[in-house]
N, C-alpha and C positions, 0 to 999 in steps of 0.2 A: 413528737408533736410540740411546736413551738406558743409560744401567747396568743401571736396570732390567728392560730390555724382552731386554736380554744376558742378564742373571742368570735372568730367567723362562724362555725358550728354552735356555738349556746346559745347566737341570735337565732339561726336558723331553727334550731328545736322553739324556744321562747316565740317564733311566728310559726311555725308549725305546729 
């Protein structure tokens, strides 16, 4: 798993 794919999913939790 790359920064990116971290930063896209911890937004998603954080609005979920």
């Amino acid at each position: 798993m790359n920064a990116l794919q971290y930063m896209y999913i911890s937004s998603l939790l954080m609005v979920g």
